[in-house]
C-alpha positions as CSV (number, residue, x, y, z in Angstrom):
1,X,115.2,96.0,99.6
2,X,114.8,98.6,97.1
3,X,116.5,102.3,97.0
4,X,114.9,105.9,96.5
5,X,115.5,108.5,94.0
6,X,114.5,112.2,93.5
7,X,112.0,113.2,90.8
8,X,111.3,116.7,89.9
9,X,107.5,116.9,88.3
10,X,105.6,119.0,86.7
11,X,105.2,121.2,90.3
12,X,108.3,120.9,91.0
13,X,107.6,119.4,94.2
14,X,109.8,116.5,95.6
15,X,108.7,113.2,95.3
16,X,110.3,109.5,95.7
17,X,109.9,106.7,93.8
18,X,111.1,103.1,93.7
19,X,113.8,102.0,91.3
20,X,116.3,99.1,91.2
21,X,118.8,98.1,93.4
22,X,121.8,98.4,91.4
23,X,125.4,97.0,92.6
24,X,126.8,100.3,92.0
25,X,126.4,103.2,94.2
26,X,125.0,106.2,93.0
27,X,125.9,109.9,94.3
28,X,123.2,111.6,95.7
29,X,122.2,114.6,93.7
30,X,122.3,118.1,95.5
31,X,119.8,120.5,94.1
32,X,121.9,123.7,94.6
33,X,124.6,121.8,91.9
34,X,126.8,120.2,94.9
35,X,127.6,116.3,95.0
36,X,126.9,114.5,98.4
37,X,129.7,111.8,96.9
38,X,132.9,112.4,99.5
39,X,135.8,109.8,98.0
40,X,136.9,109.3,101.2
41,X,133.9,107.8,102.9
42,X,132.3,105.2,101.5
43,X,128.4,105.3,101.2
44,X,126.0,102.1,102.2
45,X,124.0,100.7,99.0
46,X,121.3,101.4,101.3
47,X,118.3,103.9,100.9
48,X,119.4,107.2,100.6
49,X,118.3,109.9,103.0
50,X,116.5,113.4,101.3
51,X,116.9,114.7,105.1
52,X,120.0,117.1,103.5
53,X,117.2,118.4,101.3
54,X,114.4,118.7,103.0
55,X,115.1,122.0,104.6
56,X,116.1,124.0,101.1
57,X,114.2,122.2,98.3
58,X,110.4,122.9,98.9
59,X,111.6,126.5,99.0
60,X,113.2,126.5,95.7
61,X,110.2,125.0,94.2
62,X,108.0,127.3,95.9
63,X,110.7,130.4,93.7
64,X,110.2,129.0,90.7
65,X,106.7,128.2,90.9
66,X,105.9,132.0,91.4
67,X,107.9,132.8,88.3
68,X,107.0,130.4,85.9
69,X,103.4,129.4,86.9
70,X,101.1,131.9,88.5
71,X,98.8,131.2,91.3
72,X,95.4,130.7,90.5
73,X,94.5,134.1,92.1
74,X,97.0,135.9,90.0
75,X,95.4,134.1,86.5
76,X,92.0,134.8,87.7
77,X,92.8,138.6,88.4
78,X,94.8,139.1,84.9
79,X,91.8,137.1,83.1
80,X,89.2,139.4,84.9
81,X,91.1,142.6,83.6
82,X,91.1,141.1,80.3
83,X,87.6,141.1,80.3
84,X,87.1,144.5,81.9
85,X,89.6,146.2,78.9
86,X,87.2,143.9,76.6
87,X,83.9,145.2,78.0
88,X,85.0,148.6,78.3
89,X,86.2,148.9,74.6
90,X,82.6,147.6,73.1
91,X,81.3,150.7,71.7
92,X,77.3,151.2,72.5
93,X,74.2,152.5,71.2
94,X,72.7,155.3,73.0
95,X,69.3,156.6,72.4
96,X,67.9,160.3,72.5
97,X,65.8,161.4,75.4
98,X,63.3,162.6,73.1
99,X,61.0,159.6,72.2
100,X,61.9,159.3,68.4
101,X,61.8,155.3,68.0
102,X,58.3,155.7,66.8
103,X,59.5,157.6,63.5
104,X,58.9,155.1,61.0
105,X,61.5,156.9,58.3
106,X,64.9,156.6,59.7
107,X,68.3,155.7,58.2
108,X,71.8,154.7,60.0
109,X,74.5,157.1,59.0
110,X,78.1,156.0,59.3
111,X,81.1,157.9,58.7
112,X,84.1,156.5,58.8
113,X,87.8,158.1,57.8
114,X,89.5,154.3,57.1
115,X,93.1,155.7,56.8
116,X,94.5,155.3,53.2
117,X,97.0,152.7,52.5
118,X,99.2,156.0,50.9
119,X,98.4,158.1,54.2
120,X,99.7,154.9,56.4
121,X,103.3,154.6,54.4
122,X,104.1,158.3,54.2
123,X,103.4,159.1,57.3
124,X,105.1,156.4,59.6
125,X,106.2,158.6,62.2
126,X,102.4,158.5,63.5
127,X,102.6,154.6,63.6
128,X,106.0,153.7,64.6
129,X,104.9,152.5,67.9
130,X,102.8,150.1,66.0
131,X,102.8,146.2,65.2
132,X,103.3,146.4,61.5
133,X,100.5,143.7,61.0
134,X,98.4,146.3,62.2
135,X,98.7,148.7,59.4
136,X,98.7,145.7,56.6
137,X,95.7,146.6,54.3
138,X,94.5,143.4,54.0
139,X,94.1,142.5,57.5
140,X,92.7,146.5,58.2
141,X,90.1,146.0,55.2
142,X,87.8,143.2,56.9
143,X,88.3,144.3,59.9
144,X,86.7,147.6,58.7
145,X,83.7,145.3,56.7
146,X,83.2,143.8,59.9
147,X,82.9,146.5,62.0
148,X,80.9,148.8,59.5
149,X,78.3,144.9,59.4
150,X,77.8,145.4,63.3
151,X,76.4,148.8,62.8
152,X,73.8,147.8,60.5
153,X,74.2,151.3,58.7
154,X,72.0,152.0,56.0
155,X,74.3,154.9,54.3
156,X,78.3,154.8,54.5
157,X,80.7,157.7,54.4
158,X,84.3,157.0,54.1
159,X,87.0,159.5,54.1
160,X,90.9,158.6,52.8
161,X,89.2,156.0,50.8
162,X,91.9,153.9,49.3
163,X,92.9,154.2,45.1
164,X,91.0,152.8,42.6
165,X,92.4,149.3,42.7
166,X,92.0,149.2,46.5
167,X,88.8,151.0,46.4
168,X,87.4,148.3,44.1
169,X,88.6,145.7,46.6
170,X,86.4,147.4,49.2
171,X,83.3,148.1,46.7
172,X,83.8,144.4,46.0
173,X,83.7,143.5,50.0
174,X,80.2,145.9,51.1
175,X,78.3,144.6,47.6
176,X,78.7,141.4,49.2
177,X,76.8,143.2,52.2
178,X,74.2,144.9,50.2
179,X,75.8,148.3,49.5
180,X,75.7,149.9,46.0
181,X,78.8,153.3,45.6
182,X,80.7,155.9,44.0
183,X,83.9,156.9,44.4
184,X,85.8,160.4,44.0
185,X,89.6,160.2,43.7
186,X,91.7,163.1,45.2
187,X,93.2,165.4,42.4
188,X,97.2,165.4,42.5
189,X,99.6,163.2,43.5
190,X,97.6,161.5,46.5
191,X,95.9,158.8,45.4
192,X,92.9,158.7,48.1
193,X,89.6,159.9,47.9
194,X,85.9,160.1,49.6
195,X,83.0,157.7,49.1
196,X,79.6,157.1,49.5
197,X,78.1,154.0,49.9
198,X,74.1,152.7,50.5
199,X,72.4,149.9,50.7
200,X,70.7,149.1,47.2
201,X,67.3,147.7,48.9
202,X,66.7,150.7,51.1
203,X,67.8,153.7,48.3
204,X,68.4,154.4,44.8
205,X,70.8,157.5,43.7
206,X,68.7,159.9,42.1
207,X,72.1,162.6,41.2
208,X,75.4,162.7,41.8
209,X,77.7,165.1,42.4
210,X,81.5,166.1,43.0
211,X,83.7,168.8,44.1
212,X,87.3,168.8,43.1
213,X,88.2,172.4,45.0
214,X,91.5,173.2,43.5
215,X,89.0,174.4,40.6
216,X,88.6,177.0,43.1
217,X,92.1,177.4,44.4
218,X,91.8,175.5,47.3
219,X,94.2,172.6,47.0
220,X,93.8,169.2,45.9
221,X,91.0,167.6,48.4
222,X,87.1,166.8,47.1
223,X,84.1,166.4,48.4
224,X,80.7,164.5,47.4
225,X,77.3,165.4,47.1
226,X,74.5,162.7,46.5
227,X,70.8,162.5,46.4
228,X,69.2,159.2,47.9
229,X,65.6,158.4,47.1
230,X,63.4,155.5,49.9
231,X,62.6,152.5,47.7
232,X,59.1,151.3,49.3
233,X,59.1,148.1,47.6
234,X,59.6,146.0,50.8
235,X,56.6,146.6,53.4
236,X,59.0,144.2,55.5
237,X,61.6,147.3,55.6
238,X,61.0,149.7,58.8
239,X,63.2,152.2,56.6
240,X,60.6,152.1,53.7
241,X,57.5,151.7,56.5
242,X,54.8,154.6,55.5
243,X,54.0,156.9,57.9
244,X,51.7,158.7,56.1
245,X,49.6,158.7,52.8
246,X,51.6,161.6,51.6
247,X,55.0,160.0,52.1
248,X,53.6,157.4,49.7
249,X,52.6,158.8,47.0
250,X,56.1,161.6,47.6
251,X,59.2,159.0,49.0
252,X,61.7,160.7,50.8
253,X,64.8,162.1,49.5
254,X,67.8,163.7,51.4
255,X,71.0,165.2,50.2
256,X,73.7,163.1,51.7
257,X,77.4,164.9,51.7
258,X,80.9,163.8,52.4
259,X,83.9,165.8,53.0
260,X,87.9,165.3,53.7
261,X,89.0,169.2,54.8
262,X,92.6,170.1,54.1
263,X,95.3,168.5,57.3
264,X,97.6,172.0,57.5
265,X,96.5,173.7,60.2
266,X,98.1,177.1,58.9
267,X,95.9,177.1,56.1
268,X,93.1,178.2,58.4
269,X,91.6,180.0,54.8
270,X,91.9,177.1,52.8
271,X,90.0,174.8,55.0
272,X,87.3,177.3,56.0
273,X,87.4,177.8,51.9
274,X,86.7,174.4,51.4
275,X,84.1,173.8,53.9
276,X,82.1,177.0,52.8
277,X,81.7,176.3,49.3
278,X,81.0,172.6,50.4
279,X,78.0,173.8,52.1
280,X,77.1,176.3,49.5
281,X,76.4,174.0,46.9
282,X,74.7,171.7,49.5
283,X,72.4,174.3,49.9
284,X,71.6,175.0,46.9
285,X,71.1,171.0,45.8
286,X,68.3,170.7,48.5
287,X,66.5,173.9,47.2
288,X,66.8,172.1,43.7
289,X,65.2,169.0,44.9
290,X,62.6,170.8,46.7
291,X,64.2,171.9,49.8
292,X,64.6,168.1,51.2
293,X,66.8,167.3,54.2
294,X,70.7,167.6,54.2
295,X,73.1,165.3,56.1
296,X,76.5,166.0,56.1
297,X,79.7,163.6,57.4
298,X,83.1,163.9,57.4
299,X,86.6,164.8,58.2
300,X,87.0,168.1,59.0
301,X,90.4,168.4,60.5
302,X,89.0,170.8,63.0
303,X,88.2,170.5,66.8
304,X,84.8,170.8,68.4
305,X,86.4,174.2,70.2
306,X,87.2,175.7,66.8
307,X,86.0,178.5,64.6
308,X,85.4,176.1,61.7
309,X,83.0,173.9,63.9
310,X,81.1,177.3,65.0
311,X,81.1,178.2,61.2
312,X,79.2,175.4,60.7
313,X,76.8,175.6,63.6
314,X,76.3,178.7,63.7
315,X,76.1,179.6,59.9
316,X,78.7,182.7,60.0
317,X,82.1,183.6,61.4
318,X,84.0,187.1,61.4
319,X,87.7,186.2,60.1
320,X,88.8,189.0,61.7
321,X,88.6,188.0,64.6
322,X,90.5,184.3,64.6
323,X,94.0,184.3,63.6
324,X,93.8,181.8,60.2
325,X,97.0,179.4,62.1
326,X,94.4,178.8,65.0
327,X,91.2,178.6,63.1
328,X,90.8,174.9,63.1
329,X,91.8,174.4,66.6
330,X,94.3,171.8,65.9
331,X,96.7,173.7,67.6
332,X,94.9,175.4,70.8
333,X,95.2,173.8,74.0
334,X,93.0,173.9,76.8
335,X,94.7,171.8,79.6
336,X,91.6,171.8,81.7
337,X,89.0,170.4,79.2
338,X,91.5,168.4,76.7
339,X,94.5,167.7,79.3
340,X,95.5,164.8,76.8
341,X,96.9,166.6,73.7
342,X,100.0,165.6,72.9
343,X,103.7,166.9,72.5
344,X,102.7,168.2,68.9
345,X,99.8,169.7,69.8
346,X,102.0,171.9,72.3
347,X,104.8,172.8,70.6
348,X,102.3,174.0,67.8
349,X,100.3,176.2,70.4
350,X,103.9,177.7,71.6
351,X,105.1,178.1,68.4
352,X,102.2,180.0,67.3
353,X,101.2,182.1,70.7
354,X,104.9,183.0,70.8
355,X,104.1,184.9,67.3
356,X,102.4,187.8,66.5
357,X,98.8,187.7,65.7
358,X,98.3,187.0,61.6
359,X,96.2,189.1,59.7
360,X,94.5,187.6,56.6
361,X,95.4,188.4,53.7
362,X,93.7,189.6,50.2
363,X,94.4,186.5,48.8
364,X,93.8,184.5,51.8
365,X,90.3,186.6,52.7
366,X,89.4,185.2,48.4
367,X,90.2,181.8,49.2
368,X,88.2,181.9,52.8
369,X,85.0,183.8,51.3
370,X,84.9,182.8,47.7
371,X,86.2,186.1,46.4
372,X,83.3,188.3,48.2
373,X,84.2,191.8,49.4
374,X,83.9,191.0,53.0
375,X,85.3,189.5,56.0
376,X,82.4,187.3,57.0
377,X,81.9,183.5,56.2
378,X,78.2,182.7,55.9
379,X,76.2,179.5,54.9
380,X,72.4,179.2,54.7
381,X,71.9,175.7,56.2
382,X,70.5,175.3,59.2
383,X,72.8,172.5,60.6
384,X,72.8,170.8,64.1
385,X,75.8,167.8,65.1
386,X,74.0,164.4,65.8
387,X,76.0,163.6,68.8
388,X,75.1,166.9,70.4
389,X,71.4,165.6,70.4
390,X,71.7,162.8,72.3
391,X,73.3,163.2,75.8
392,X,76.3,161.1,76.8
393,X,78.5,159.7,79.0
394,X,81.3,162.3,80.7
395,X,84.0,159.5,79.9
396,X,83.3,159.8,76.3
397,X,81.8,163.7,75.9
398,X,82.7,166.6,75.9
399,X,80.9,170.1,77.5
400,X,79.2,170.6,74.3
401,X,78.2,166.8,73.8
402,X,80.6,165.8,71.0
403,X,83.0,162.8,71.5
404,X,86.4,163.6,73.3
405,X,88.1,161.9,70.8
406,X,87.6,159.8,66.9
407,X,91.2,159.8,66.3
408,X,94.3,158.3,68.0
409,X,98.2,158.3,66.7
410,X,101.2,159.2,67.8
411,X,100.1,163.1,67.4
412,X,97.3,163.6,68.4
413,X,94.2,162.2,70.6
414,X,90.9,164.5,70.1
415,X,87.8,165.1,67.7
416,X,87.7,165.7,64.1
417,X,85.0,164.0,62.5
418,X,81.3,164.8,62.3
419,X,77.5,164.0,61.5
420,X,75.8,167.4,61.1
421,X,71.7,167.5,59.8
422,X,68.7,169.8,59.1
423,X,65.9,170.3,61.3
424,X,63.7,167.8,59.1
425,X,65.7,165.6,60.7
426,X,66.5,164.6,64.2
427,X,69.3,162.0,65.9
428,X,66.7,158.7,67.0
429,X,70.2,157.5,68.9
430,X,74.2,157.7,68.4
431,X,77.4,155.1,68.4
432,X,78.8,156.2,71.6
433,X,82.6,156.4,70.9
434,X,85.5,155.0,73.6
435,X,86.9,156.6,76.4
436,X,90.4,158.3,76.2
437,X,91.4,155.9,78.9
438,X,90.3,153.1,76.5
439,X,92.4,154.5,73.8
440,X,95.6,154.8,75.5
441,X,95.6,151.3,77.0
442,X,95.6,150.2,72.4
443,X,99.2,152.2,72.7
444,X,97.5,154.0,69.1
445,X,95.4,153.1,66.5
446,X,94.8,151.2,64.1
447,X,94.8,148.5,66.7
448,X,94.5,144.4,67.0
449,X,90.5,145.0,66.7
450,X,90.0,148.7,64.7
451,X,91.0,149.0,61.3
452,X,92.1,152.5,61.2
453,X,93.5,155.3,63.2
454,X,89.9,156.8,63.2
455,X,86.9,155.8,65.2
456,X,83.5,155.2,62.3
457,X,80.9,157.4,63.9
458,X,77.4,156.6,63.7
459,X,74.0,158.2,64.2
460,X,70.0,157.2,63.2
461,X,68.2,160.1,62.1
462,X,64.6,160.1,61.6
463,X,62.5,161.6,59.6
464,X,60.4,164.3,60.9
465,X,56.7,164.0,59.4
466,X,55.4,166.8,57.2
């Protein structure tokens, strides 16, 4: 007659199986480590009873069970909120309420601030919480390709572009895609830059410009200033399609711009400096080429609530009135419209409020109005933000219809970059952005799936017939 002995499995439920008889007796084994083998009585070669366990063991399997291997409930529910994070952080198109599909002259405009490998390595105390992998340049640079390929965009503008030799590596990676650019390095010691790319089927550069404003005094940023010409060679292309005989015979042209505005947000009268001649010489490019359209992108390192960002709608701005520390809104807070700013942000805001109100300058009132005998800031475009056109989603907008938030680090969580137009153009649909919620669940950017610590945003503007 054969004996029994225990076999854990894979469940870690008790089972028996048969084995042997073997002329030596073998202790029972005790699961909680104790030995059923008592010297002084002798145990029968018989089979060996499990009654001693019965009472204890299906529990301890039951203990580990719940740690090491999760119900099927619990995996379902964890794979369900995987996919709900995953849904939620796809980024959508959403169109204008206006019914401008029917433009046939439209282009996809993407700006994009792609963090600098330089900007990433002197400034680690924004990314500390970060996996390292996740700043790596050559894991951040497809990922960036990739992303910029979903949006099908037809001009690119990147901010912190990377120094020549990286810069290349990218220009190498988008020809691949189609896209023909220029580059303008940063003057000084940093070694990033703006660019502007398009695709070489859809536009041909007609001039080229750049700024390098500490010609003017006003540090070592730049700026670019291009102007793109429709090729009509494809009647396949809906961005070359004719809508007119005119257009024909007179392809459209628009001045494209891109801009990286100064970080410090006590130089209030540098940055409005920069942006102000920026637009000036916008200006005066379209009335060159025959007062064409202007689209402008970039970095502005100011927040939708700030002075700069009415400058620029608005057309003018009384420095008198704004205290040049606060002038960029980087360091306002309002806890009831933007109750996620960050530690920074505050102890900014109490730094500042907790001084006396600054008054500008001579120097500073040069450098904010290009040396005119005045206090007012004026421009003569007549600009409107693309994301303001096309109503969105409270998780993702602001009152005033710009994104909550295109940047995330350890710093900061809010708005700085923009797609502003003419009124010969208007926004057909824009890349709706994520939610803040989104954001914080990533623990920062750049992230596993974005490539920088920006968010590219994206707009189609059409072409308003003549």
């Amino acid at each position: 007659m054969s004996g029994f002995k225990l076999v854990n499995t894979a469940r870690h439920s008790i089972t028996v199986s048969k084995r042997k008889r073997s002329s030596i007796p073998e202790p029972s084994v005790d699961l909680y480590g104790k030995s059923n083998n008592h010297e002084s009585v002798p145990r029968p070669l018989g089979p060996q009873t499990l009654k001693p366990q019965r009472s204890r063991a299906p529990e301890f399997s039951r203990r580990i069970c719940k740690s090491e291997w999760p119900s099927k409930s619990s995996r379902r529910r964890r794979m369900v909120r995987k996919e709900r994070i995953s849904s939620s952080a796809e980024r959508q198109w959403v169109f204008s309420a206006s019914n401008f599909r029917k433009l046939k002259d439209k282009v996809v405009l993407v700006s994009y601030n792609i963090l600098g490998v330089d900007n990433a390595s002197n400034h680690m105390d924004l990314y500390y919480n970060l996996p390292p992998q996740h700043l790596e340049w050559n894991r951040r640079k497809h990922l960036i390709c990739k992303e910029i390929s979903r949006y099908n965009a037809s001009i690119l503008c990147l901010q912190a572009s990377n120094e020549v030799d990286r810069f290349d590596d990218l220009d190498s990676l988008l020809k691949l895609r189609g896209f023909q650019g220029v580059h303008k390095r940063r003057t000084g010691e940093a070694s990033d830059g703006c660019s502007i790319f398009w695709k070489e089927k859809l536009f041909k550069l007609l001039h080229h410009e750049e700024i390098e404003f500490d010609r003017f005094g006003l540090r070592n940023n730049v700026a670019q200033l291009c102007v793109l010409e429709m090729i009509c060679e494809d009647p396949k292309s809906k961005v070359c399609a004719q809508s007119s005989e005119q257009t024909s015979t007179s392809p459209r042209r628009l001045v494209v711009g891109n801009i990286h505005v100064l970080f410090n947000p006590k130089r209030g009268d540098i940055k409005l400096g920069q942006v102000r001649h920026f637009l000036e010489r916008a200006y005066k490019l379209s009335q060159e080429w025959g007062n064409i359209p202007v689209a402008i992108a970039g970095d502005l390192n100011s927040t939708p609530k700030s002075a700069i960002y009415d400058f620029v709608a608005s057309a003018d701005l009384d420095t008198q009135l704004h205290d040049r520390r606060q002038i960029s809104g980087q360091s306002e807070i309002d806890t009831k419209e933007r109750s996620f700013r960050n530690r920074y942000a505050v102890r900014a805001a109490v730094s500042i409020s907790g001084s006396q109100t600054n008054e500008w300058s001579q120097e500073e009132l040069q450098l904010a109005t290009g040396g005119q005998v005045t206090t007012h800031v004026q421009h003569q475009l007549n600009l409107t933000s693309a994301y303001t056109g096309v109503p969105g989603a409270h998780r993702t907008r602001d009152q005033c219809g710009e994104p909550l938030a295109t940047t995330y680090h350890s710093r900061f969580l809010g708005t700085v970059d923009y797609i502003w137009h003419t009124k010969e153009l208007v926004p057909v649909r824009v890349l709706e952005t994520l939610s803040t919620d989104v954001l914080r669940r990533t623990g920062g950017l750049p992230s596993e799936k974005w490539g920088s610590d920006h968010l590219a945003i994206a707009c189609e503007l059409g072409f308003v017939s003549e």
